[in-house]
DSSP file (Angstrom, degrees, kcal/mol; ACC not computed):
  #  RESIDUE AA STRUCTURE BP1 BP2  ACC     N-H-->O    O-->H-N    N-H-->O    O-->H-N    TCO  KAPPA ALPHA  PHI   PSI    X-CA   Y-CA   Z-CA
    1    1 A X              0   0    0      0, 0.0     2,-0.2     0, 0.0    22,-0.1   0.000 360.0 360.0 360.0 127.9  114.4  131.7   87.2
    2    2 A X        -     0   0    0      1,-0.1     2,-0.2    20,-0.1    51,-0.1  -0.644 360.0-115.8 -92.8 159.4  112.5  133.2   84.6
    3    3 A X        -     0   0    0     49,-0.2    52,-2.4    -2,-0.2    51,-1.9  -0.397  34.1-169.8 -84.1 118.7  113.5  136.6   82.9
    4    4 A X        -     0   0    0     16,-0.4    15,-1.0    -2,-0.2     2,-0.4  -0.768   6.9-160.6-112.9 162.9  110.9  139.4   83.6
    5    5 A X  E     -A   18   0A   0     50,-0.4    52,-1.5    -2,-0.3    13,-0.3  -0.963  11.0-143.2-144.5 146.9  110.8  142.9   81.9
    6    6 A X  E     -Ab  17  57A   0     11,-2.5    11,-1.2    -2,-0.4     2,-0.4  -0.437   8.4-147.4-126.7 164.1  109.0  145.8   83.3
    7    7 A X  E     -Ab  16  58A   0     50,-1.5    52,-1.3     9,-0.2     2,-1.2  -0.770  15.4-166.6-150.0  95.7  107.4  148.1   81.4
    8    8 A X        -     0   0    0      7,-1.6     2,-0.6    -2,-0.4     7,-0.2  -0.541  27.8-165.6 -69.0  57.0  106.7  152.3   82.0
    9    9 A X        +     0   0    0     -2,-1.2     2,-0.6    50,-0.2     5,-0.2  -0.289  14.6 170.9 -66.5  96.4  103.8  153.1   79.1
   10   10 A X  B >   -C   13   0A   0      3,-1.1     3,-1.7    -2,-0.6    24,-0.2  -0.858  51.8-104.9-118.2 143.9  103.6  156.3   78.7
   11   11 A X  T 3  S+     0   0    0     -2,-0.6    -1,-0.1     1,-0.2    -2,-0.0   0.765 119.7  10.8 -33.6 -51.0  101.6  158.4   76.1
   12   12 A X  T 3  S+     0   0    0     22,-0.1    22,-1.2    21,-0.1    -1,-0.2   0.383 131.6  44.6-101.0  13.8  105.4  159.3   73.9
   13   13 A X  E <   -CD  10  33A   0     -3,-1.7    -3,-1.1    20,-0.4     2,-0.4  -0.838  57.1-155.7-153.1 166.5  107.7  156.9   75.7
   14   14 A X  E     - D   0  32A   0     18,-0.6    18,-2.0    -5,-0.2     2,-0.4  -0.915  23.0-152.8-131.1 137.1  107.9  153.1   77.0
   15   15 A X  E     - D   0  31A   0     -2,-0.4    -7,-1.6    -7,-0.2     2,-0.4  -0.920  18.3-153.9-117.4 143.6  110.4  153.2   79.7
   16   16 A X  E     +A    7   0A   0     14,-2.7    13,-1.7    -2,-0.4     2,-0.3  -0.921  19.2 172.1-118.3 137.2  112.1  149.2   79.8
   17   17 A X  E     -AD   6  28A   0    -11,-1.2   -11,-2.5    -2,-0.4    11,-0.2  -0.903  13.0-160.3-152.0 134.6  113.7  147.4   82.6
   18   18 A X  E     -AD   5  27A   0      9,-2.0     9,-2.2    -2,-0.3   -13,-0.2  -0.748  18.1-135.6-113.4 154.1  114.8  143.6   82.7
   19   19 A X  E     - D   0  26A   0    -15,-1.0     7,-0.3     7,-0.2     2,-0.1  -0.397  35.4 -99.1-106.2-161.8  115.3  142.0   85.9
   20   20 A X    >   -     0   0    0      5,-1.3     3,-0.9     1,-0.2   -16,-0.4  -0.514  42.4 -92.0-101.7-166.7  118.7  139.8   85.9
   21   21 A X  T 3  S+     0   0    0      1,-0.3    -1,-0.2    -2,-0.1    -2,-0.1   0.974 127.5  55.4 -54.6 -57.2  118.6  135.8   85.4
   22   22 A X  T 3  S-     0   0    0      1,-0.2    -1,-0.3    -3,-0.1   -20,-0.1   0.726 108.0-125.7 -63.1  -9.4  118.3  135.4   89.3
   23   23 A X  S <  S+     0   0    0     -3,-0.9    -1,-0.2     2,-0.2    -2,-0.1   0.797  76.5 112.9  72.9  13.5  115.2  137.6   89.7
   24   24 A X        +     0   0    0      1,-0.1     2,-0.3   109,-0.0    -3,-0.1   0.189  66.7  26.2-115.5  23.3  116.8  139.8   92.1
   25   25 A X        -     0   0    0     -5,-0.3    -5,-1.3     2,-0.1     2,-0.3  -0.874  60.1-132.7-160.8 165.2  117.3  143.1   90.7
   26   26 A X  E     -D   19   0A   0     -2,-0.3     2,-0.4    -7,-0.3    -7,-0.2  -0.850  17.4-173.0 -76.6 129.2  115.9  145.7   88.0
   27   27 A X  E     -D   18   0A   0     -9,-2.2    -9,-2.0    -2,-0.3     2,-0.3  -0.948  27.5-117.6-129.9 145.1  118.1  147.4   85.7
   28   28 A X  E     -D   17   0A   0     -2,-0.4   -11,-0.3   -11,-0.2    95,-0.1  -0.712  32.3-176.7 -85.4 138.2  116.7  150.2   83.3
   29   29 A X  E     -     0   0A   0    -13,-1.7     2,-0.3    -2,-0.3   -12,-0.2   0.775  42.8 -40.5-105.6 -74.3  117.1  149.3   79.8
   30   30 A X  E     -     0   0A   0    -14,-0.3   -14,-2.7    92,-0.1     2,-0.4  -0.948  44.9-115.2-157.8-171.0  116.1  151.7   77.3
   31   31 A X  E     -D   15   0A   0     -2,-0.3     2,-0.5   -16,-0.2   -16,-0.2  -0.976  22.5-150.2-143.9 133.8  113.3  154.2   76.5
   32   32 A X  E     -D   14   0A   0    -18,-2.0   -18,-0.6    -2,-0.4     2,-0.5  -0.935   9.4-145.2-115.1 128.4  111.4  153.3   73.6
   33   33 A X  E     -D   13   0A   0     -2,-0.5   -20,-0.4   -20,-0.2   -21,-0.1  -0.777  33.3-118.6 -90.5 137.5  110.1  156.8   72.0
   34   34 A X        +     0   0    0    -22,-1.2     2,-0.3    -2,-0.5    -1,-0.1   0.138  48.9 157.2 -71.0-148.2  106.6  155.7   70.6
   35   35 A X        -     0   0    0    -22,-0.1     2,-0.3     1,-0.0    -1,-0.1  -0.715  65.1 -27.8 176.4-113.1  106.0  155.9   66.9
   36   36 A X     >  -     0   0    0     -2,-0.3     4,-2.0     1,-0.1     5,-0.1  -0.644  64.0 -96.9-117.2-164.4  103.1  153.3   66.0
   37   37 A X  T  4 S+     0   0    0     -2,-0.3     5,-0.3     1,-0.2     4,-0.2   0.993 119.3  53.8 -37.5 -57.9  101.8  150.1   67.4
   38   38 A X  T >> S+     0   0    0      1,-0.2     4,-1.3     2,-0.2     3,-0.9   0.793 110.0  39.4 -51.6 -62.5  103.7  148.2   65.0
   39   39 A X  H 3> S+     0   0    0      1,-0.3     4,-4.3     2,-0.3    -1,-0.2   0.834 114.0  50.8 -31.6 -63.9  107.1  149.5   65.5
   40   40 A X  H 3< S+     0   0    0     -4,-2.0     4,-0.4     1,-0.2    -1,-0.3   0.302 109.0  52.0 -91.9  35.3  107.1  149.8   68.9
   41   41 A X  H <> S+     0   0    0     -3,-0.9     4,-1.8    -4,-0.2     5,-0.4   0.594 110.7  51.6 -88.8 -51.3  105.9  146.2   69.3
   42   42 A X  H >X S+     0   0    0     -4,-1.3     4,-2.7    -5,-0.3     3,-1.6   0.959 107.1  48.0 -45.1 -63.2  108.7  145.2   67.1
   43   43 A X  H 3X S+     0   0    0     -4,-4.3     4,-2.0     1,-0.3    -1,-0.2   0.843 114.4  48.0 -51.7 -67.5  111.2  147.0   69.1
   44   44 A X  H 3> S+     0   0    0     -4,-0.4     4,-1.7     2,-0.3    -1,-0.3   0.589 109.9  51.6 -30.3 -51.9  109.4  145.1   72.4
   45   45 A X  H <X S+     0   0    0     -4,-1.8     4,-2.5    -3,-1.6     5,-0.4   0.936 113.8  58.5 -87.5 -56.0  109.5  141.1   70.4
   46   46 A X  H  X S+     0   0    0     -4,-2.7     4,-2.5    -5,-0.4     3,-0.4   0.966 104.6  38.5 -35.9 -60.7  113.2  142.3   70.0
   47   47 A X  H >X>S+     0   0    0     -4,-2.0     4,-2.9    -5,-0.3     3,-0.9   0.944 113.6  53.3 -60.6 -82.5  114.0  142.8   73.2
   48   48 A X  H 3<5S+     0   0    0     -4,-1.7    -1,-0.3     1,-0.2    -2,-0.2   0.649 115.4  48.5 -31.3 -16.4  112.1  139.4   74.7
   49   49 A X  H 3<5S+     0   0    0     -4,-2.5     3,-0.3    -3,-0.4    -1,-0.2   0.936 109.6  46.2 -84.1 -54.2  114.0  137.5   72.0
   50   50 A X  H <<5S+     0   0    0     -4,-2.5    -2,-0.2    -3,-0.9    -3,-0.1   0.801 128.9  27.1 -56.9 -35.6  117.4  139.0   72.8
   51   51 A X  T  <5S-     0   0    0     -4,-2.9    -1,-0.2    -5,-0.4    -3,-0.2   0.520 110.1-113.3-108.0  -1.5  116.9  138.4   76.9
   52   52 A X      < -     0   0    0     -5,-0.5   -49,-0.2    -3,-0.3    -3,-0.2   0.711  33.5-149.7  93.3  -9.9  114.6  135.6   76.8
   53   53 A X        +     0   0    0      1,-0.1    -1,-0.2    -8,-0.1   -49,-0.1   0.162  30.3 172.6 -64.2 159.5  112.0  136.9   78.0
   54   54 A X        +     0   0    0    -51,-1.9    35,-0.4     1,-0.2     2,-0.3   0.875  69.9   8.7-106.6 -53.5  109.3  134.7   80.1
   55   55 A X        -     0   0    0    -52,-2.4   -50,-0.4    33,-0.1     2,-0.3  -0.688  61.4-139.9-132.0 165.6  106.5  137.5   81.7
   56   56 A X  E     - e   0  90A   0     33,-3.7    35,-1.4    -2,-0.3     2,-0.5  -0.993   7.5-158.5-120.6 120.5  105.8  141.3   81.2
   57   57 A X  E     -be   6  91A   0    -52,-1.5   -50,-1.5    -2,-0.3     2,-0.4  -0.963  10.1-164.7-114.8 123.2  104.9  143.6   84.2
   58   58 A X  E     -be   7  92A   0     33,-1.1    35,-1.4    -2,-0.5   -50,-0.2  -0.882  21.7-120.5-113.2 122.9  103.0  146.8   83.0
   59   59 A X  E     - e   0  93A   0    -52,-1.3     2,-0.7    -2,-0.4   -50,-0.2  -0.310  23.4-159.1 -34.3 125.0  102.7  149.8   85.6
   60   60 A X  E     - e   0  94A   0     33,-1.6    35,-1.5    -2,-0.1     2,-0.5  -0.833   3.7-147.3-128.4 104.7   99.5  150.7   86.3
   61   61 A X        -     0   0    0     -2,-0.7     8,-0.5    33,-0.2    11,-0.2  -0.400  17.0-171.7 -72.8 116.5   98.8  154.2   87.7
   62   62 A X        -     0   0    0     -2,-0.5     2,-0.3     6,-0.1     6,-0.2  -0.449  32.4-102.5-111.1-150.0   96.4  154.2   89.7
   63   63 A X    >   -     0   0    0      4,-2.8     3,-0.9    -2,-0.2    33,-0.1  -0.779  43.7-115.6-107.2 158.3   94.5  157.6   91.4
   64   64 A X  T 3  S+     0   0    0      1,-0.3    -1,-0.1    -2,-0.3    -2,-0.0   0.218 122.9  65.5 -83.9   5.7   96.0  157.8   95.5
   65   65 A X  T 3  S-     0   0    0      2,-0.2    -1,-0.3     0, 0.0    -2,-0.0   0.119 126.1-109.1-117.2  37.3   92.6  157.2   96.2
   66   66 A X  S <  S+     0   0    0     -3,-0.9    -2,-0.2     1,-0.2     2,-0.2   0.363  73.3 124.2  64.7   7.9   92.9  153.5   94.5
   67   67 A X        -     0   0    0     -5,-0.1    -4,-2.8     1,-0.0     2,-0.4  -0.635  61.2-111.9-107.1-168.5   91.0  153.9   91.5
   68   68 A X        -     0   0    0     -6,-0.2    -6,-0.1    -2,-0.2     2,-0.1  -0.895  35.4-178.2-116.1  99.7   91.5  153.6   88.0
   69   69 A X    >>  -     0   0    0     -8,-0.5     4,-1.6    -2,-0.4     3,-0.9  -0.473  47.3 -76.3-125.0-147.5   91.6  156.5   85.5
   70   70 A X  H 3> S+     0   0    0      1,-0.2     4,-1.8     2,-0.2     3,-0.2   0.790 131.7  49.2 -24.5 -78.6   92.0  157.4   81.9
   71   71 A X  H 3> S+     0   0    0      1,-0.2     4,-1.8     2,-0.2     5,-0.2   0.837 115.2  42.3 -12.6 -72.8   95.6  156.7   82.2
   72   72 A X  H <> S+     0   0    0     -3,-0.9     4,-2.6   -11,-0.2    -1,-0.2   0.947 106.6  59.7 -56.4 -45.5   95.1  153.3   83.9
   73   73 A X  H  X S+     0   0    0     -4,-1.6     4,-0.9    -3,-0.2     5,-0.2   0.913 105.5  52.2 -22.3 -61.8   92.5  152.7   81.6
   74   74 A X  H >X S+     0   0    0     -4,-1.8     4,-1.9     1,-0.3     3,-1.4   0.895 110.6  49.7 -57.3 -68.6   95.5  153.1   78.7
   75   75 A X  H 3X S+     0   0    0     -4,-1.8     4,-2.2     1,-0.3    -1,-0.3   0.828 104.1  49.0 -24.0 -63.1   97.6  150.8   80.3
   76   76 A X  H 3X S+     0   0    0     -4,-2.6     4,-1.0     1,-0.3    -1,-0.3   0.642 110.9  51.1 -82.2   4.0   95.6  147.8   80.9
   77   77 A X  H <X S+     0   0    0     -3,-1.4     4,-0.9    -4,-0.9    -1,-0.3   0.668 113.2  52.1-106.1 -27.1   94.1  147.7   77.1
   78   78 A X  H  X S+     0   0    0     -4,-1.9     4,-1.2    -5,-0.2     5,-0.3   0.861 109.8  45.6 -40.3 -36.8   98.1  147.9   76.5
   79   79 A X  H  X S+     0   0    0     -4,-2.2     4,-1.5    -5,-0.3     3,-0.3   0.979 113.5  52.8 -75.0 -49.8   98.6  144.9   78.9
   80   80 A X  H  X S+     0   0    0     -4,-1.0     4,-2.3     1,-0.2     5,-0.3   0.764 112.6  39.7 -56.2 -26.9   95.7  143.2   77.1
   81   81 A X  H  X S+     0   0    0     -4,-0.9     4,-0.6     1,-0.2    -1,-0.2   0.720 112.1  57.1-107.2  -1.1   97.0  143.6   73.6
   82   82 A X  H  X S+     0   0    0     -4,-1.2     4,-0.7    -3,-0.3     6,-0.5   0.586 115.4  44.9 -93.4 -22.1  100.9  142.8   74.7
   83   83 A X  H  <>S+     0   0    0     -4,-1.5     5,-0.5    -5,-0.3    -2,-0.2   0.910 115.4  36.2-127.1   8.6   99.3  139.8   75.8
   84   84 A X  H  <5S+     0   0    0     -4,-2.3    -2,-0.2     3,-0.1    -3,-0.1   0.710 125.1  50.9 -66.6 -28.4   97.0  138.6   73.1
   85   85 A X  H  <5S+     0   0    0     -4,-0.6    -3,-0.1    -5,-0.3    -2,-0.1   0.838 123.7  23.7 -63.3 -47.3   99.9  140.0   70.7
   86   86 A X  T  <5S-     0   0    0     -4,-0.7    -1,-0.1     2,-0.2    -3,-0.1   0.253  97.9-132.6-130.6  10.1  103.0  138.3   72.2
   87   87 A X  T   5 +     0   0    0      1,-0.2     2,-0.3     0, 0.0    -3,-0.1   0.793  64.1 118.3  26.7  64.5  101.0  135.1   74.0
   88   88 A X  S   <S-     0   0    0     -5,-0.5    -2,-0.2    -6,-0.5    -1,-0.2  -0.987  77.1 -86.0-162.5 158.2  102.9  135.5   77.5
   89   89 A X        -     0   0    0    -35,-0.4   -33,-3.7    -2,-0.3     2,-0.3  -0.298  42.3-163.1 -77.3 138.5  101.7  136.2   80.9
   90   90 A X  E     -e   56   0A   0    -35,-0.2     2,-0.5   -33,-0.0   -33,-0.2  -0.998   3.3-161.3-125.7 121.6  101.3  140.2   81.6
   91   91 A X  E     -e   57   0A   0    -35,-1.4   -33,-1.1    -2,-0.3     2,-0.1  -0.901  16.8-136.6-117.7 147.1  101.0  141.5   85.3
   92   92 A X  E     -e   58   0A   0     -2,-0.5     2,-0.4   -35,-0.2   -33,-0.2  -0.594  22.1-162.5 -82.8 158.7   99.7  144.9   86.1
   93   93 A X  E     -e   59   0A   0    -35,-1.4   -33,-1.6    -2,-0.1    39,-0.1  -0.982  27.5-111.8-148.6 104.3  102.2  146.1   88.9
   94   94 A X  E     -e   60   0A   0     -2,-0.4   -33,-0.2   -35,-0.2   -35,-0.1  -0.240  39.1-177.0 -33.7 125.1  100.6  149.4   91.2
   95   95 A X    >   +     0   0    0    -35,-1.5     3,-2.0   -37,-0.1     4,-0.4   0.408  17.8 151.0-115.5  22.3  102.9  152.2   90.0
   96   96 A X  T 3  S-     0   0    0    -36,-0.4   -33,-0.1     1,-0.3   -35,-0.0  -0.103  80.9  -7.8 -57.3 125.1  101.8  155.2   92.1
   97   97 A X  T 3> S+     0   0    0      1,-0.1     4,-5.9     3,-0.0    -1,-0.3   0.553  90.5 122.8  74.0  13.5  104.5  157.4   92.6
   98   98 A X  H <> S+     0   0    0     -3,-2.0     4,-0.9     1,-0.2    29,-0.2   0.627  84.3  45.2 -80.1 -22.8  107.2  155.2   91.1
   99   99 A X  H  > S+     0   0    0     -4,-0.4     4,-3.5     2,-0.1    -1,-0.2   0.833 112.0  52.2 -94.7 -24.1  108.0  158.2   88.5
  100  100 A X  H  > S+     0   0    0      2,-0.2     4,-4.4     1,-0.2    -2,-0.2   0.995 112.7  42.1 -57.2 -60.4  107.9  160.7   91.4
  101  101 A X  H  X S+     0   0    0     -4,-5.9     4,-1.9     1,-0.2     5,-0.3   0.900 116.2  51.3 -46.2 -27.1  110.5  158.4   93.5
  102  102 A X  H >X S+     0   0    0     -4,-0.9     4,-2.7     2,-0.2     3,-1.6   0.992 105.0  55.6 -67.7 -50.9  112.5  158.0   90.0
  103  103 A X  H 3X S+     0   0    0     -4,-3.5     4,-1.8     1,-0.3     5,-0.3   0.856 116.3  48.6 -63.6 -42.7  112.4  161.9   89.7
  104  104 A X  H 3< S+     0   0    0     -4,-4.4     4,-0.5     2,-0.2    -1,-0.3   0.558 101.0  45.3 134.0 148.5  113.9  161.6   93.0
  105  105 A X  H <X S+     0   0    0     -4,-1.9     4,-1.9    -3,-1.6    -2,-0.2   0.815 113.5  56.7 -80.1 -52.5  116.4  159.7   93.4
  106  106 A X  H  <>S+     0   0    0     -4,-2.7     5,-0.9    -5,-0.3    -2,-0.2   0.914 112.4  46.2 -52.5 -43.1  117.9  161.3   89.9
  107  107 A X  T ><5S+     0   0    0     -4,-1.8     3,-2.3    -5,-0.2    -1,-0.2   0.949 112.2  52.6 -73.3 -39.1  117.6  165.2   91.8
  108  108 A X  T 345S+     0   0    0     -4,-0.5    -1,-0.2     1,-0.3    -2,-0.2   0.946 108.4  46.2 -47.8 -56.9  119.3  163.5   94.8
  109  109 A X  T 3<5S-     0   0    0     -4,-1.9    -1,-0.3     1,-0.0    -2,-0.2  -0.169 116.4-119.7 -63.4  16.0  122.1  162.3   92.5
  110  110 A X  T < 5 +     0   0    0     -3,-2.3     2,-0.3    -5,-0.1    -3,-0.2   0.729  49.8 174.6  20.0  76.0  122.2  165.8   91.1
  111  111 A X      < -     0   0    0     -5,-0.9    -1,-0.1     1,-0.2     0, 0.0  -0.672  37.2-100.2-108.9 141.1  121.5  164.4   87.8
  112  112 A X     >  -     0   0    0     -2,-0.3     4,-0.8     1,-0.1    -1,-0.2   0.083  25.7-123.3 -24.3 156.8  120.9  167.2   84.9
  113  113 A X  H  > S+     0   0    0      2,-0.1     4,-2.2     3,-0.1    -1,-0.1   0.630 115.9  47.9 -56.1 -36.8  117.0  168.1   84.0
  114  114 A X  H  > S+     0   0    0      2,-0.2     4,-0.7     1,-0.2     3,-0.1   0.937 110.3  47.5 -96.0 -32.1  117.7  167.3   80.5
  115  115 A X  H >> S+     0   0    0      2,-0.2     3,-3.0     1,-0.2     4,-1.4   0.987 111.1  57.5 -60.4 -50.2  119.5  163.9   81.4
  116  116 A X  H >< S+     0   0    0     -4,-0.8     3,-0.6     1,-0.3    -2,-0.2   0.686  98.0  61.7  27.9 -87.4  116.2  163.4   83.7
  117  117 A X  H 3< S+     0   0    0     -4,-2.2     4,-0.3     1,-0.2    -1,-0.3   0.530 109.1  38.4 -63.4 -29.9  114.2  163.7   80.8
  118  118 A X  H << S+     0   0    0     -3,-3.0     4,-0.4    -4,-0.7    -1,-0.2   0.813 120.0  34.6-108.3   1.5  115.7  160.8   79.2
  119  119 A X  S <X S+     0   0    0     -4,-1.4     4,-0.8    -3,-0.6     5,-0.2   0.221  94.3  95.3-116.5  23.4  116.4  157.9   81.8
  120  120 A X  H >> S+     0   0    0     -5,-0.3     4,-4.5     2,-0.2     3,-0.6   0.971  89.6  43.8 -66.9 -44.0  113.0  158.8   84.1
  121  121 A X  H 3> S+     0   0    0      1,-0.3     4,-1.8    -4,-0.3  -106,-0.2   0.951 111.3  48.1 -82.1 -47.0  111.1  156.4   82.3
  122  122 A X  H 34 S+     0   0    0     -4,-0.4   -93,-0.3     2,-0.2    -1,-0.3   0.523 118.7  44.0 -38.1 -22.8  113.6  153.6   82.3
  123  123 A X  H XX S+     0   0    0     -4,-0.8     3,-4.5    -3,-0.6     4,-1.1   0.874 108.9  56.8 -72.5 -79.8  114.1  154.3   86.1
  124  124 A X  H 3X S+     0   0    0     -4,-4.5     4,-2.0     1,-0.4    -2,-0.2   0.741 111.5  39.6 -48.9 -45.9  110.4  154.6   86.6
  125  125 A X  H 3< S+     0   0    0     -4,-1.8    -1,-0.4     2,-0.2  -119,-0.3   0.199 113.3  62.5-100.4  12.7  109.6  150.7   85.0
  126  126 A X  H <> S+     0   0    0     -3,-4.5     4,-2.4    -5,-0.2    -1,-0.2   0.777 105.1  38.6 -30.4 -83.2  112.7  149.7   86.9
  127  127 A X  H >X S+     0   0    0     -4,-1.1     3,-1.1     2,-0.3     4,-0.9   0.976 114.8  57.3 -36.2 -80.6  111.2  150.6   90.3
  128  128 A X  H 3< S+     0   0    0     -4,-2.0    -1,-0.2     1,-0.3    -3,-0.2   0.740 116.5  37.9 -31.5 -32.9  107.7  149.0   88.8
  129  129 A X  H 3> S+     0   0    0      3,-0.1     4,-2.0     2,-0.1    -1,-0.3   0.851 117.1  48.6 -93.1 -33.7  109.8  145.7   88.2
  130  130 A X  H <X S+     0   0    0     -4,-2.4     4,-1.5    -3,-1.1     5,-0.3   0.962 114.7  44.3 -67.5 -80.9  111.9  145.9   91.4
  131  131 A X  H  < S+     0   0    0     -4,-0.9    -1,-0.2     1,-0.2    -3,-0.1   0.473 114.3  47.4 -43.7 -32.1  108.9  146.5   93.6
  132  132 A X  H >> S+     0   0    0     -5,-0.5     3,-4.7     2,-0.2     4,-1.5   0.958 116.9  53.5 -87.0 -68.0  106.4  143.3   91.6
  133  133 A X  H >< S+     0   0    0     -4,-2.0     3,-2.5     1,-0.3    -2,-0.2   0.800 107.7  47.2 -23.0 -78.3  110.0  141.3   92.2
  134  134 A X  T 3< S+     0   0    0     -4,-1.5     3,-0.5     1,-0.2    -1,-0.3   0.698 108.2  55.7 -37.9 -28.6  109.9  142.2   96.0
  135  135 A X  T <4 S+     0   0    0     -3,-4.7    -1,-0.2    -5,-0.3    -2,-0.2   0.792 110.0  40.9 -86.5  -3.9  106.4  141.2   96.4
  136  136 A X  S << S+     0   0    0     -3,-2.5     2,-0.7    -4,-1.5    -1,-0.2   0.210  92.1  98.1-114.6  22.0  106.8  137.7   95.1
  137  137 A X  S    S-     0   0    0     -3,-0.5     2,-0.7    -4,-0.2    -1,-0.1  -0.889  72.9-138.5-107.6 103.3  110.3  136.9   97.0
  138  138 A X              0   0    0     -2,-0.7    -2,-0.1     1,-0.2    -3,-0.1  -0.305 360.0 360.0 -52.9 105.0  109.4  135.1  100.1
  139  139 A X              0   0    0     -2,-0.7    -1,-0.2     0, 0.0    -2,-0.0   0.453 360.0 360.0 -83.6 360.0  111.8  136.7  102.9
């Protein structure tokens, strides 16, 4: 089974999630804070080295009435240069509402605000990986 990693882009954060060897679950990984390309590319080659990784799936928010805006825009020329950059297949994964659910499941689990704040995005490109996982496991 190849090793996927999911991917939460957000204007000051990358939220991470790996799925396990079998391809049946998402676990949140880290939150990458950004800084510049370079760096947090680094951090990213780092990771895919350490786990192996095979594919990338990058959240793509779209608007609840299915289109695509700034935000999505941001994303998919991210998707494009993680995968001319790192020359492995990148799939855009719908993420509407995937930070909302993350936001919560954490209030349900009467989780802090300020802890929230730092495992939302790692939750959120969890969910983004779980969800691309679920659609390609023939039940």
């Amino acid at each position: 089974m190849k090793r996927l990693m999911g991917l939460d882009y957000g204007d000051k954060t990358i939220g991470i999630a790996l799925s396990d060897e079998l391809g049946w679950t998402a676990q949140g990984l880290e939150v990458i804070r950004r800084t510049t390309a370079e760096r947090d590319l680094g951090r990213l080659r780092d990771i895919i080295a350490q786990y192996k990784v095979e594919e990338l799936v990058v959240g793509l928010p779209k608007n609840m009435n299915n289109t695509i805006g700034p935000r999505g825009e941001k994303c998919m020329e991210f998707a494009r240069y993680l995968q001319e950059t790192l020359e492995m297949p990148v799939h855009m994964w719908d993420e509407r509402l995937t930070t909302v659910s993350a936001q919560r499941t954490l209030i349900e689990a009467d989780v802090s605000r300020k802890k929230r704040k730092q495992v939302i995005d790692k939750m959120a490109a969890a969910l983004i990986l779980q969800n691309y996982m679920d659609s390609k496991t023939v039940r």
